[in-house]
PDB file of N, CA, C and O in Angstrom:
ATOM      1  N   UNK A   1       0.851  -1.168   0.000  1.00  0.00           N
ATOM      2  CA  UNK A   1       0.000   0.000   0.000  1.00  0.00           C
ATOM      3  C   UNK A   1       0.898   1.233   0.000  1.00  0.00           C
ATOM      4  O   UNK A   1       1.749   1.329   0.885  1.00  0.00           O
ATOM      5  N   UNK A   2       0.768   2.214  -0.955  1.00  0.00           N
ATOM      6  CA  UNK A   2       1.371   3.048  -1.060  1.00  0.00           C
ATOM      7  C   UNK A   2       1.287   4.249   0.028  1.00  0.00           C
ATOM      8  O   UNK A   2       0.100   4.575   0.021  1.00  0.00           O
ATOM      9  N   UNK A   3       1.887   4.951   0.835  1.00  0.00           N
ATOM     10  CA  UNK A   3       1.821   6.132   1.651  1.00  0.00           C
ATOM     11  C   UNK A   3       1.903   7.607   1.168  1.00  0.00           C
ATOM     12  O   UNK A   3       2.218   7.865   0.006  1.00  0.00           O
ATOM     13  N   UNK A   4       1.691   8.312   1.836  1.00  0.00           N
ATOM     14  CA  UNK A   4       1.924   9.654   1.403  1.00  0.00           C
ATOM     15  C   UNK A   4       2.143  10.686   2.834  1.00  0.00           C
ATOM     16  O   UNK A   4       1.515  10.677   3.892  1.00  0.00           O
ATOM     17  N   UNK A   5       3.067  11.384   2.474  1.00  0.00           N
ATOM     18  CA  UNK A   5       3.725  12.100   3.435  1.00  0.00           C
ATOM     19  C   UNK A   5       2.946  13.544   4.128  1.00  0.00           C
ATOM     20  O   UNK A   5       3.779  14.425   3.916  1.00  0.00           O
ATOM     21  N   UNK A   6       2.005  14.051   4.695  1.00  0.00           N
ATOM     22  CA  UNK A   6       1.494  14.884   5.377  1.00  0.00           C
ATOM     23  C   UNK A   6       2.075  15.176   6.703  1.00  0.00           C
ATOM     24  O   UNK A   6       2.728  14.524   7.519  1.00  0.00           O
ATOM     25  N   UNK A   7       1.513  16.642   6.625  1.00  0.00           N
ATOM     26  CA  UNK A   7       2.057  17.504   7.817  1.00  0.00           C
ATOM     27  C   UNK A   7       0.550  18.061   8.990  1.00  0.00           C
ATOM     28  O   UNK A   7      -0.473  18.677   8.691  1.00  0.00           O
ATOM     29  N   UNK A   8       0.975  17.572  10.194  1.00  0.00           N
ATOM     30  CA  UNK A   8      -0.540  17.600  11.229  1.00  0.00           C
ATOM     31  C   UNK A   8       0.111  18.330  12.100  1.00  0.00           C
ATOM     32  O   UNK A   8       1.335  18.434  12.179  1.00  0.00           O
ATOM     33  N   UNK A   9      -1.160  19.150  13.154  1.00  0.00           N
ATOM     34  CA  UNK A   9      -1.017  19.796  14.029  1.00  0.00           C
ATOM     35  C   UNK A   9      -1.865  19.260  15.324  1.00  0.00           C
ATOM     36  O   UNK A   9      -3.067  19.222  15.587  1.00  0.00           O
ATOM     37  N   UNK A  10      -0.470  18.795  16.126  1.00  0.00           N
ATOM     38  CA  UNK A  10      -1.473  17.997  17.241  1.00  0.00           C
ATOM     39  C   UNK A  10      -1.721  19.027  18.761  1.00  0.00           C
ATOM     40  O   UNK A  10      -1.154  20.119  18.741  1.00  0.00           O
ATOM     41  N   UNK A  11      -2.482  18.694  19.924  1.00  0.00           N
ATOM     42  CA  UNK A  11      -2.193  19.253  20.898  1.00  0.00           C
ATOM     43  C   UNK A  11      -0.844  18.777  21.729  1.00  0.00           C
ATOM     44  O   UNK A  11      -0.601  17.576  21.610  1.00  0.00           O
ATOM     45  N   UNK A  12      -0.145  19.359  22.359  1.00  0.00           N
ATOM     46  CA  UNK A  12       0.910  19.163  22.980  1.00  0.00           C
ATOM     47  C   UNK A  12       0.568  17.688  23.957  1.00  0.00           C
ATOM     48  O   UNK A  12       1.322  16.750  23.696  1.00  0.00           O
ATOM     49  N   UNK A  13      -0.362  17.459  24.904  1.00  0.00           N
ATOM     50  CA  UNK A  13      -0.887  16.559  25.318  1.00  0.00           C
ATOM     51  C   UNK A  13      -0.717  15.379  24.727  1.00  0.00           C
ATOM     52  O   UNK A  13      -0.067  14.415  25.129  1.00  0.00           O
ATOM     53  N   UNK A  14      -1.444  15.527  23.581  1.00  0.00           N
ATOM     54  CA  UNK A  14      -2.266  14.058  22.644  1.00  0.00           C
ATOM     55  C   UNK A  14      -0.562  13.355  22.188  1.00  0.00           C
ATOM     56  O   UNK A  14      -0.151  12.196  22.126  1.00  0.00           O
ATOM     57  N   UNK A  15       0.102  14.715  21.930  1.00  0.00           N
ATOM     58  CA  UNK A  15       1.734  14.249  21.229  1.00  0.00           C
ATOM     59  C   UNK A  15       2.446  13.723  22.501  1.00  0.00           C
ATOM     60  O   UNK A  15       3.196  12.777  22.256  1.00  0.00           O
ATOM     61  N   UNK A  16       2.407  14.015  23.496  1.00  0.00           N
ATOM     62  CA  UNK A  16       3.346  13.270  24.703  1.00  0.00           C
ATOM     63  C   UNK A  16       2.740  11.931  24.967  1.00  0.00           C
ATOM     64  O   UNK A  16       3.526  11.036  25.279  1.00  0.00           O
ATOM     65  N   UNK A  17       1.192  11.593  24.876  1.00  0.00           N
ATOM     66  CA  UNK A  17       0.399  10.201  24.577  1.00  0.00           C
ATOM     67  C   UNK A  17       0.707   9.606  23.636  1.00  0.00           C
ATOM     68  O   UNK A  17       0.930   8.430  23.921  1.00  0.00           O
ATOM     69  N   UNK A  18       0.875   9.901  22.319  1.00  0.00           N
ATOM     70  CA  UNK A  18       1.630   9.037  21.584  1.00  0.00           C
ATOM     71  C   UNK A  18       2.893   8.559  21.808  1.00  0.00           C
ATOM     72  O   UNK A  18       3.191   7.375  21.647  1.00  0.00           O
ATOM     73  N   UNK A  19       4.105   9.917  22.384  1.00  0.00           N
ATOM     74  CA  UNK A  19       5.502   9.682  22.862  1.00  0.00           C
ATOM     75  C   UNK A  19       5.452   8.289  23.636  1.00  0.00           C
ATOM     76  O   UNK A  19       6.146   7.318  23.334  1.00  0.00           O
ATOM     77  N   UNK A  20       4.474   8.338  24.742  1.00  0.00           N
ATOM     78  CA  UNK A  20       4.328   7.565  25.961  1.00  0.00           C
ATOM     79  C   UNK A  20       4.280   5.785  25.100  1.00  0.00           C
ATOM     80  O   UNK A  20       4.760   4.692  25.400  1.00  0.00           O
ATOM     81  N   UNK A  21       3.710   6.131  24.323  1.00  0.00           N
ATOM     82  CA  UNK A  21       3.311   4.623  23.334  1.00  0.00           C
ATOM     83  C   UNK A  21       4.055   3.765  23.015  1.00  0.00           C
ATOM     84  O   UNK A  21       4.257   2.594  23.338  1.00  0.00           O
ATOM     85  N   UNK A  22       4.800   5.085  21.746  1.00  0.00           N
ATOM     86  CA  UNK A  22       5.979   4.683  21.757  1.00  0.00           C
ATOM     87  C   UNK A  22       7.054   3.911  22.323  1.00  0.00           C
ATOM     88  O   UNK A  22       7.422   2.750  22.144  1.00  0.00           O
ATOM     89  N   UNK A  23       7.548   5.049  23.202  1.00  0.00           N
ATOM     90  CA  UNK A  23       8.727   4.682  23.938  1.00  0.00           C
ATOM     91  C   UNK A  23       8.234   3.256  25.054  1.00  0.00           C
ATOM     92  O   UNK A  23       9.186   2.569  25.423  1.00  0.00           O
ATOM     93  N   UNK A  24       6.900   2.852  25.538  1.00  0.00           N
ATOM     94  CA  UNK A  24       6.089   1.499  25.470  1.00  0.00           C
ATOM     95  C   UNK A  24       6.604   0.560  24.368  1.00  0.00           C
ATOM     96  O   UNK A  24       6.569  -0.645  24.616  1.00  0.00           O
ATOM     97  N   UNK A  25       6.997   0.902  23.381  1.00  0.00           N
ATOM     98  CA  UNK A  25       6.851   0.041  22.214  1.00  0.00           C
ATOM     99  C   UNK A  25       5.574  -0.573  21.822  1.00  0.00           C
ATOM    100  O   UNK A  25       5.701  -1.736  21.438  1.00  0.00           O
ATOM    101  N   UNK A  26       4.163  -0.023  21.814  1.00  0.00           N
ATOM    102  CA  UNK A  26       2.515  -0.017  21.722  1.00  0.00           C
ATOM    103  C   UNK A  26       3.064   0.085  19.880  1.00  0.00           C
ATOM    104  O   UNK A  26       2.736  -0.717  19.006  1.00  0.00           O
ATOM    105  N   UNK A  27       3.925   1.267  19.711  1.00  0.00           N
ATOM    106  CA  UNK A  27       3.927   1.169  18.303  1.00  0.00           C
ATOM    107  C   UNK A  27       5.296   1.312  17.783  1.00  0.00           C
ATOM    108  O   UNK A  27       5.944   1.684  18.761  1.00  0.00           O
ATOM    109  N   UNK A  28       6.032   1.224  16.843  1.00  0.00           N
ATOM    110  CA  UNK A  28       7.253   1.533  16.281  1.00  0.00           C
ATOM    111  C   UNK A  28       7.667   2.896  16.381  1.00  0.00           C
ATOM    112  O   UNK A  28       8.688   3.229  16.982  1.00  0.00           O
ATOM    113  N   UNK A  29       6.731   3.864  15.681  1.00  0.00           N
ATOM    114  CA  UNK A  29       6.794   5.127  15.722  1.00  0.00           C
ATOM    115  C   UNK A  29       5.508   6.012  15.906  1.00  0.00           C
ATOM    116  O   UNK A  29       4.393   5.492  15.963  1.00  0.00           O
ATOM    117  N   UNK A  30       5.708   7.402  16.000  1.00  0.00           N
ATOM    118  CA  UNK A  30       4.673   8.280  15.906  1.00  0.00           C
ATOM    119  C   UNK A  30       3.885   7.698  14.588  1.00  0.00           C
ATOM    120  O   UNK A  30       2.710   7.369  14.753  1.00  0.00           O
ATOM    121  N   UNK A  31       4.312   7.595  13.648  1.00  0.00           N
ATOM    122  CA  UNK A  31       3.740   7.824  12.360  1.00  0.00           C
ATOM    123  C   UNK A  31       2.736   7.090  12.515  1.00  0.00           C
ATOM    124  O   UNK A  31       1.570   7.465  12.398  1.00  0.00           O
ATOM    125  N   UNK A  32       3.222   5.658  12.873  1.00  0.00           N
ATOM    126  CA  UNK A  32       2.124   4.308  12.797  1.00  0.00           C
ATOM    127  C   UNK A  32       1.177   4.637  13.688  1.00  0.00           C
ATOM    128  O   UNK A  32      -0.031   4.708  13.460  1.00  0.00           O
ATOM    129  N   UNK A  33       1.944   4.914  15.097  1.00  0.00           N
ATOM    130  CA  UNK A  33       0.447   5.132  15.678  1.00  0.00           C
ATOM    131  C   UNK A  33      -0.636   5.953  15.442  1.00  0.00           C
ATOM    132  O   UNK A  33      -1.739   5.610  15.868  1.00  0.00           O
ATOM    133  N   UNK A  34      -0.426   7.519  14.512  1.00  0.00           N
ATOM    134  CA  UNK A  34      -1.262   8.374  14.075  1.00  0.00           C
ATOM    135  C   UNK A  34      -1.993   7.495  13.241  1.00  0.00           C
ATOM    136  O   UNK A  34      -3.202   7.338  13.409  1.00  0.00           O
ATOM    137  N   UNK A  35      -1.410   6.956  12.424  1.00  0.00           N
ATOM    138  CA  UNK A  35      -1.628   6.397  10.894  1.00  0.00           C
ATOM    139  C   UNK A  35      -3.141   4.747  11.869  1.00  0.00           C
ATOM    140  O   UNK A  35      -4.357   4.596  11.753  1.00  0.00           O
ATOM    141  N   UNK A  36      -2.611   4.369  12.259  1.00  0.00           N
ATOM    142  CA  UNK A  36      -3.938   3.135  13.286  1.00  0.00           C
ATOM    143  C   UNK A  36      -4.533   3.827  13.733  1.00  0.00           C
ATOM    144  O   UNK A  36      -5.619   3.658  13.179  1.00  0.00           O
ATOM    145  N   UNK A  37      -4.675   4.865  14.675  1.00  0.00           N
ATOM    146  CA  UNK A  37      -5.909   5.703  15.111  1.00  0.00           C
ATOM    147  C   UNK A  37      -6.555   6.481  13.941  1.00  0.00           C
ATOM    148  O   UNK A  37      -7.748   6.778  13.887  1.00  0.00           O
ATOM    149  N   UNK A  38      -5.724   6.741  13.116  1.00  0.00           N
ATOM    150  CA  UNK A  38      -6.942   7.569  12.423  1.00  0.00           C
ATOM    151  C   UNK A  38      -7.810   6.182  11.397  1.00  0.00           C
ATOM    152  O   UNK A  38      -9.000   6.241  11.090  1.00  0.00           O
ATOM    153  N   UNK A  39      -7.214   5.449  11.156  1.00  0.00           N
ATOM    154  CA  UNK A  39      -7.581   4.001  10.337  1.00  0.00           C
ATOM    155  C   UNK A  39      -8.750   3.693  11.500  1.00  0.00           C
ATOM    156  O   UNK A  39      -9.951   3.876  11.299  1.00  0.00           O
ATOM    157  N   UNK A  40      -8.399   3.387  12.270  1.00  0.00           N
ATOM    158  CA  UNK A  40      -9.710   2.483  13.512  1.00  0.00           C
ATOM    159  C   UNK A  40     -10.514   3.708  13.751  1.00  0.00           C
ATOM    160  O   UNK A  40     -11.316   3.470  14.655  1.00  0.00           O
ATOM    161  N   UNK A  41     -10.626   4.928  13.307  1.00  0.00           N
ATOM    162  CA  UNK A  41     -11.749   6.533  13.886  1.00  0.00           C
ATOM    163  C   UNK A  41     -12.293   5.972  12.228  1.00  0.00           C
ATOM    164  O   UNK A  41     -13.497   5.715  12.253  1.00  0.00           O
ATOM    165  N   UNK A  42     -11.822   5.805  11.216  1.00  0.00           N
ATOM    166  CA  UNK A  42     -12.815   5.851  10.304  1.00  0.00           C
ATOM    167  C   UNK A  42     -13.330   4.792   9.908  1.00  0.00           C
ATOM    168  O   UNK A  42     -14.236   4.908   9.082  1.00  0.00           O
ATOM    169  N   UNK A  43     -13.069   3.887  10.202  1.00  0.00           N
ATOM    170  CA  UNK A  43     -14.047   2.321  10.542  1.00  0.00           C
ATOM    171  C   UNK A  43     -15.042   2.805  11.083  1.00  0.00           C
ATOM    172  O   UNK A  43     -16.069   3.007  10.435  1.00  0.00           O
ATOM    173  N   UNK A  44     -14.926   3.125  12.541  1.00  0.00           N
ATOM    174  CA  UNK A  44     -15.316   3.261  13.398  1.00  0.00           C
ATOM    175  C   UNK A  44     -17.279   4.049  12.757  1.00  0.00           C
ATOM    176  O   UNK A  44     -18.418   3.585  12.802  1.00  0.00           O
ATOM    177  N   UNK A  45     -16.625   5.486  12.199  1.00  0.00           N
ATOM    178  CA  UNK A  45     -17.383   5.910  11.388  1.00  0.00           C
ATOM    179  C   UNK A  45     -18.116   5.397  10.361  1.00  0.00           C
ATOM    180  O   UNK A  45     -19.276   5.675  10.058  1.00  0.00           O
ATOM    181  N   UNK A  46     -17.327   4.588   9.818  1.00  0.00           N
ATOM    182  CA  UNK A  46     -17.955   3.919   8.219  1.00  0.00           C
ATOM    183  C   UNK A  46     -18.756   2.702   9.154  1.00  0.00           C
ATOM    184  O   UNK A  46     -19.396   1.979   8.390  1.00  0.00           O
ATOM    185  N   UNK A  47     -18.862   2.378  10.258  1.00  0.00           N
ATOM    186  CA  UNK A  47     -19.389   1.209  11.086  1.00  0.00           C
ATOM    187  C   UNK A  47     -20.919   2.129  10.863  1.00  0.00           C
ATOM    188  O   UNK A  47     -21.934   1.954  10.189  1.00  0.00           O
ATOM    189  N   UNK A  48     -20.538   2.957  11.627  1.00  0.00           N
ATOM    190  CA  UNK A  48     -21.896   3.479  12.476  1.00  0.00           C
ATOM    191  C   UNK A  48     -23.015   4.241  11.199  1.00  0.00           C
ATOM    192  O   UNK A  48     -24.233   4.413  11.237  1.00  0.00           O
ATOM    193  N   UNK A  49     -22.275   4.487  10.419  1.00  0.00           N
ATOM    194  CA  UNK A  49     -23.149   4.819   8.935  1.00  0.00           C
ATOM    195  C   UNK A  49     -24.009   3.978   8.602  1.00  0.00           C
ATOM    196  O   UNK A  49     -25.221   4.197   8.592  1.00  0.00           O
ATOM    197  N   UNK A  50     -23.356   2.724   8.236  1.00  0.00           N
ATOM    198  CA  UNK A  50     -23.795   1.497   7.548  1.00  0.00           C
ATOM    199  C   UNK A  50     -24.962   1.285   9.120  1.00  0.00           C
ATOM    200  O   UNK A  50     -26.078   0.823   8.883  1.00  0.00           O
ATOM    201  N   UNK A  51     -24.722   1.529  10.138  1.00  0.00           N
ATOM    202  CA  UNK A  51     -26.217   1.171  11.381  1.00  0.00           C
ATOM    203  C   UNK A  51     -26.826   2.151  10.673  1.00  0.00           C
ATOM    204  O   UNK A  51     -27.429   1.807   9.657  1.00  0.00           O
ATOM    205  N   UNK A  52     -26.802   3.372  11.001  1.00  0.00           N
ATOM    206  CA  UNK A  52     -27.843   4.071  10.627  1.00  0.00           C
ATOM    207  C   UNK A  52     -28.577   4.114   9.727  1.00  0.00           C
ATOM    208  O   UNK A  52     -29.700   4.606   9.834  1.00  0.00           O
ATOM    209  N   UNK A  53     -28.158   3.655   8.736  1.00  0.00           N
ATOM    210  CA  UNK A  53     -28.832   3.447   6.905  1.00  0.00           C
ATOM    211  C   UNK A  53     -29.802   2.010   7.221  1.00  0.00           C
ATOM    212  O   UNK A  53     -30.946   1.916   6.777  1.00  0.00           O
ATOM    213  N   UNK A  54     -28.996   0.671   8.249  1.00  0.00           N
ATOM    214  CA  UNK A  54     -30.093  -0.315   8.493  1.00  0.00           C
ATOM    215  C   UNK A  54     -31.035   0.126   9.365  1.00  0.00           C
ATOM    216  O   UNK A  54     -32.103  -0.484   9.415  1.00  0.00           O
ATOM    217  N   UNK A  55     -30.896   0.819   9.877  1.00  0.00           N
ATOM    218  CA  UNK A  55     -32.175   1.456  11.107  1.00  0.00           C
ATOM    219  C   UNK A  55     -32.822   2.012  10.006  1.00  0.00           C
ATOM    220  O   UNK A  55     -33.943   2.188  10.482  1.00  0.00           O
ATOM    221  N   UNK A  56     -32.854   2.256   9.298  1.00  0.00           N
ATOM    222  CA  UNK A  56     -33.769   2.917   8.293  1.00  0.00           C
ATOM    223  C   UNK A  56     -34.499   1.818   7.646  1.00  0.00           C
ATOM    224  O   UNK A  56     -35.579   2.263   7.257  1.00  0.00           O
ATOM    225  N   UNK A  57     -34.387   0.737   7.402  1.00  0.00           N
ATOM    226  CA  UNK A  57     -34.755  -0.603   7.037  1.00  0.00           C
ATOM    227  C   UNK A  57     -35.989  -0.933   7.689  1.00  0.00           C
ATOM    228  O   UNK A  57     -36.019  -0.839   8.916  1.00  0.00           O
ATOM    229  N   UNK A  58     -37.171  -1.362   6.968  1.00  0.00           N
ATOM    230  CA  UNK A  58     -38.341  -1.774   7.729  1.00  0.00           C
ATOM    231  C   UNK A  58     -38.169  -3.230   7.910  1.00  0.00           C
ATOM    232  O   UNK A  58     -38.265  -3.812   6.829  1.00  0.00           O
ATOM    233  N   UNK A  59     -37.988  -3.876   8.734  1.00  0.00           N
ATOM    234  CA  UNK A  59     -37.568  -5.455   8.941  1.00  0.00           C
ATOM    235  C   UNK A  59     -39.064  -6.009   8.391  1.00  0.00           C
ATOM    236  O   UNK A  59     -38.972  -7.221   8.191  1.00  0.00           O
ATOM    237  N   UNK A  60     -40.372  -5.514   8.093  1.00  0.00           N
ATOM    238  CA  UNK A  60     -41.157  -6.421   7.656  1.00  0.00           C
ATOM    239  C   UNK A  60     -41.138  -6.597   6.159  1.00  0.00           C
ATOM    240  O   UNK A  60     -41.238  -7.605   5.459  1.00  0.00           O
ATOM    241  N   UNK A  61     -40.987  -5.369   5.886  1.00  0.00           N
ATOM    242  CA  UNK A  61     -40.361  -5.393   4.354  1.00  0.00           C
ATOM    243  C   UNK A  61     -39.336  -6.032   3.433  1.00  0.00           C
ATOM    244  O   UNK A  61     -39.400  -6.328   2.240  1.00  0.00           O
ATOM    245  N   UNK A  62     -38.283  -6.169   4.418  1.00  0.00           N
ATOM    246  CA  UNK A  62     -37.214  -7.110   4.121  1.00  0.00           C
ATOM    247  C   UNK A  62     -37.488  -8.058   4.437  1.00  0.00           C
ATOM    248  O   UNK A  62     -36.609  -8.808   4.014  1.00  0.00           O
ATOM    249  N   UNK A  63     -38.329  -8.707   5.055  1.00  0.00           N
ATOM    250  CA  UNK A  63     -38.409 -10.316   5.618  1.00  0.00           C
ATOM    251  C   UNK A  63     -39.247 -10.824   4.259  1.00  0.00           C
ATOM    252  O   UNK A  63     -39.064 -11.950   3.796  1.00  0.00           O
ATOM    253  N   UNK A  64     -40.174  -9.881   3.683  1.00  0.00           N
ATOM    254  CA  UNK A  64     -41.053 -10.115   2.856  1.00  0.00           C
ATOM    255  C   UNK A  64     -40.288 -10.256   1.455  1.00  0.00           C
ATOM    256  O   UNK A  64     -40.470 -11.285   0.804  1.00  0.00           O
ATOM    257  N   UNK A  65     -39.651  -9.505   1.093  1.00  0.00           N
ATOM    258  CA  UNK A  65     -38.581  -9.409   0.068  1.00  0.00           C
ATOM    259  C   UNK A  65     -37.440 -10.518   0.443  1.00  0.00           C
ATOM    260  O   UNK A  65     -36.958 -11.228  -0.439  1.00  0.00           O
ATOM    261  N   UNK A  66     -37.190 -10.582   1.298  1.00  0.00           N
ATOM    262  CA  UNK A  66     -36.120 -12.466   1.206  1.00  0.00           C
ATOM    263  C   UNK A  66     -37.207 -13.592   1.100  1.00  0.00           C
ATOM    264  O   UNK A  66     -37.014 -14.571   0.380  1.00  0.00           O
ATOM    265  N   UNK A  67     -38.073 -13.472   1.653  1.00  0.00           N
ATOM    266  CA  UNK A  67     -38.787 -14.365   1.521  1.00  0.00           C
ATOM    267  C   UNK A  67     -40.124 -15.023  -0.235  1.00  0.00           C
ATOM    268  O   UNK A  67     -40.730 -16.021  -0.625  1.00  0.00           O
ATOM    269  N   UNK A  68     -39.834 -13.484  -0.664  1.00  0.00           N
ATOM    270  CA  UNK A  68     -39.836 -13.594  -1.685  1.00  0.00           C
ATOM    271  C   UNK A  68     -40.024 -15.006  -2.809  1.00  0.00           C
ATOM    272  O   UNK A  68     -39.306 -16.005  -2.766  1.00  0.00           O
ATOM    273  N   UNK A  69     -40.651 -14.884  -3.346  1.00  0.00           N
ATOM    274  CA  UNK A  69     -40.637 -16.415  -4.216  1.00  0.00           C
ATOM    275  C   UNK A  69     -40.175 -17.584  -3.540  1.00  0.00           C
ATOM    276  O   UNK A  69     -39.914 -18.485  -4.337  1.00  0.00           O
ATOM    277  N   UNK A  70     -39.984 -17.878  -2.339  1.00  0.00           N
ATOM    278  CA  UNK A  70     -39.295 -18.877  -1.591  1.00  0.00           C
ATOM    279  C   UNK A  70     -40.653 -20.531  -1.657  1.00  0.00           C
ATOM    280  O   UNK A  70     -40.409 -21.734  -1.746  1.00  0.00           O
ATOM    281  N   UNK A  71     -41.830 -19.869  -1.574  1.00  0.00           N
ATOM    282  CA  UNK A  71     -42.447 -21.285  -1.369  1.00  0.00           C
ATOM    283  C   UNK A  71     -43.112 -22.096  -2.672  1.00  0.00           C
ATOM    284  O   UNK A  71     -43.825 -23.089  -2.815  1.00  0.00           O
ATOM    285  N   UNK A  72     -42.336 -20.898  -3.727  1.00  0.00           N
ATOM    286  CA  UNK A  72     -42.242 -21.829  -5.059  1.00  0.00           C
ATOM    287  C   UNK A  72     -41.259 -22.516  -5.023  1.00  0.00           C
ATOM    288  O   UNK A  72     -41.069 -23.721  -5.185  1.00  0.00           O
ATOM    289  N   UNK A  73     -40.575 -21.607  -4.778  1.00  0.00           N
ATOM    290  CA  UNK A  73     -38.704 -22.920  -4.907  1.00  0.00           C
ATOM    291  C   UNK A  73     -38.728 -23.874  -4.225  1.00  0.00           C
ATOM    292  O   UNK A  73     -38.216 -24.905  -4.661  1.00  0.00           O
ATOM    293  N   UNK A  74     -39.359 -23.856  -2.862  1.00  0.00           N
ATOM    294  CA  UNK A  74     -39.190 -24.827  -1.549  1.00  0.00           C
ATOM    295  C   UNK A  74     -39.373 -26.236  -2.367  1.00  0.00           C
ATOM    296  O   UNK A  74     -38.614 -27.197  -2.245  1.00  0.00           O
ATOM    297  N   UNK A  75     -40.321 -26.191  -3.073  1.00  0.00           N
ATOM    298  CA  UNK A  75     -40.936 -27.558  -3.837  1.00  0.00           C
ATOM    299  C   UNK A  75     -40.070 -28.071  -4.385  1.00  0.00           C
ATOM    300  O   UNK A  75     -39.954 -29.243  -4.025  1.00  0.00           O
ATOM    301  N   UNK A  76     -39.131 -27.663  -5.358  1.00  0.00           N
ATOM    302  CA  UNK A  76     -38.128 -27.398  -6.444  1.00  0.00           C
ATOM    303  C   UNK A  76     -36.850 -28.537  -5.039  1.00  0.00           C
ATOM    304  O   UNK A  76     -36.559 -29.688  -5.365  1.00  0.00           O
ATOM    305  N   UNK A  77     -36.546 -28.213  -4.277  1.00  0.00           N
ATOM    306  CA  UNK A  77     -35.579 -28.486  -3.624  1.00  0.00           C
ATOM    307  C   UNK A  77     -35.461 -29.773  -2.895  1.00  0.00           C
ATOM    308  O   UNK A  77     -36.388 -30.166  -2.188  1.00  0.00           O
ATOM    309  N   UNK A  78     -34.087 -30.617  -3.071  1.00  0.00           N
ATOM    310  CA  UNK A  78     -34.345 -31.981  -2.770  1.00  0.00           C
ATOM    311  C   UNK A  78     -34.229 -32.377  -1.497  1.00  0.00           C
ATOM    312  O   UNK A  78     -33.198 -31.984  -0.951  1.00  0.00           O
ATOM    313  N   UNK A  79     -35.146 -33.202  -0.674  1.00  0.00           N
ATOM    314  CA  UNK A  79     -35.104 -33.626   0.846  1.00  0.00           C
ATOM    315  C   UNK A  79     -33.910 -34.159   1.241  1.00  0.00           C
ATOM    316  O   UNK A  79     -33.145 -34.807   0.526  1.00  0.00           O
ATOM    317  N   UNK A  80     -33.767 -33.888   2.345  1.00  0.00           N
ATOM    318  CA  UNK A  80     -32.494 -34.151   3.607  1.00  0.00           C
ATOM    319  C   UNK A  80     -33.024 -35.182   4.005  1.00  0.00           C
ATOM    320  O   UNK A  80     -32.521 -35.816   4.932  1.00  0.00           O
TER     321      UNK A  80
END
């Protein structure tokens, strides 16, 4: 995966929490650890999207739509 080199402005705080990590060995360097937190914040995000769009989902509607043509096929299908 290719990288690309950017320039951030952190709080003095948040940068001695990463230091702390670090020098833990939690990560190799600053970079990685910026580079995994901001990776796991936009999961995180792209998680909670994808809920909200299924909360929008009427579960009777979808049960009806999978269920869909099913008790024509059922016939169609060979016994266990």
């Amino acid at each position: 995966m290719s990288t690309s080199k950017i320039a951030i402005t952190l709080e003095a705080e948040t940068l001695k929490r990463i230091d702390r990590l670090v020098k833990k060995r939690a990560f190799p360097n600053r970079s990685r650890a910026i580079q995994e937190a901001v990776k796991e914040k936009l999961e995180r995000i792209e998680r909670s999207r994808l809920a909200r769009e299924c909360a929008k989902l009427d579960p009777k509607f979808e049960q009806a739509v999978a269920e869909e043509g099913m008790s024509e096929e059922q016939g169609r299908w060979p016994e266990y």
